[in-house]
N, C-alpha and C positions, 0 to 999 in steps of 0.2 A: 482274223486268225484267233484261233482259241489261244487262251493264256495258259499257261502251264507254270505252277506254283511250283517252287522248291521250298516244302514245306518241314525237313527236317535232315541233316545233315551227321554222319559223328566220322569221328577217325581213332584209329587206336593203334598202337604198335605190341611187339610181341617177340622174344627172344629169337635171333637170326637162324641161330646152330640148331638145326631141327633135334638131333641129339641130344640137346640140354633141356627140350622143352619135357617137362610134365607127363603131358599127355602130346606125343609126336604129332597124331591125325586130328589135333583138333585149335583151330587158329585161333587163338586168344584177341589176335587184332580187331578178325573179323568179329567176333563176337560183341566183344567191347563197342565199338564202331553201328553196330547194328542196334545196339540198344541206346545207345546216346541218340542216335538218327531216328527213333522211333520212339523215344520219350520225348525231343525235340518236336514231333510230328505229331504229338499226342495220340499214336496208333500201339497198335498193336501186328503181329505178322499177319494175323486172319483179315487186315484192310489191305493188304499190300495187292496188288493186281499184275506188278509186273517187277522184276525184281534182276539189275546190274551187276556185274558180279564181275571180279577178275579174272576169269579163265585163260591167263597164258598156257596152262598143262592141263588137261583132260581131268585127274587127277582133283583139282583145284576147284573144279564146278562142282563136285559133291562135296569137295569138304567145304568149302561156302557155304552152301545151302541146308547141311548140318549145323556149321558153328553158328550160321545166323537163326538157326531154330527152325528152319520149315522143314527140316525131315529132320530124322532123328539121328542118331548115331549109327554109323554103319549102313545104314537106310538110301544114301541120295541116291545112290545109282537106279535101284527100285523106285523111287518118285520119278527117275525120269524115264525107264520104260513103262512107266504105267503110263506116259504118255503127258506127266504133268507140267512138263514143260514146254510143250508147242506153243505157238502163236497160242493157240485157245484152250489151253489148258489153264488148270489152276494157278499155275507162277510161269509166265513164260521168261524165258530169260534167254540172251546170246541171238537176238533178236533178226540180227543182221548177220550171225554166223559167229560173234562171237571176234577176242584179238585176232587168230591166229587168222583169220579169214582176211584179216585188213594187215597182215604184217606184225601183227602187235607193234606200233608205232610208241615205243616207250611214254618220250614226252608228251604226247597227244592222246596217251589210250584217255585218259579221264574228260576232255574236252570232249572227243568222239562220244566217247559214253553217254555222256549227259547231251547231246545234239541226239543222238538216236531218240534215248527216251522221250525228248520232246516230239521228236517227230513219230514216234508209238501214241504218243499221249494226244495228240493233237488229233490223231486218227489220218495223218499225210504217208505214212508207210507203204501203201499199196497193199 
């Protein structure tokens, strides 16, 4: 079986009361989180090929993929009818549908996560 490296990791947190934050649409955690995991990985976004994300609310998969830098502000929803997120697009992500397709399984979303992408990485997904 191929190996599949976890080659960079980060976590960050970010004021709860969405009303207190700054900037309401834009998640401090994930950002933070994304650049520790990607200075840890020595990359940068333009290496990334497939990209995890939390999606319990619809909502949550653009601002993801804003605060983590692959689309810009305002912008995610547009990167993903351009189609950039399918399987074979430029960042596919929600691989297997995404939480809400498995229950969003609280304790287990991150476990799950990481078992998919191996099994993405590995090329086993069908």
């Amino acid at each position: 079986r191929r190996q599949v490296v976890l080659a960079g990791s980060g976590a960050g947190s970010d004021i709860l009361a969405v009303d207190h934050r700054p900037e309401p649409l834009k998640l401090r955690a994930v950002e933070k989180s994304t650049e520790e995991a990607l200075k840890r990985a020595g990359i940068t976004q333009g290496n990334v090929d497939i990209f995890e994300l939390h999606d319990a609310y619809s909502i949550m998969a653009c601002l993801c993929l804003e605060s983590a830098g692959f689309a810009m502000p305002g912008e995610g929803t547009s990167f993903a009818q351009d189609g950039h997120l399918s399987l074979r697009g430029l960042l596919p992500i929600a691989t297997f549908g995404g939480l809400k397709a498995r229950g969003h399984p609280v304790g287990a979303t991150g476990v799950y996560q990481a078992a998919e992408m191996v099994v993405q990485l590995r090329g086993e997904a069908g």
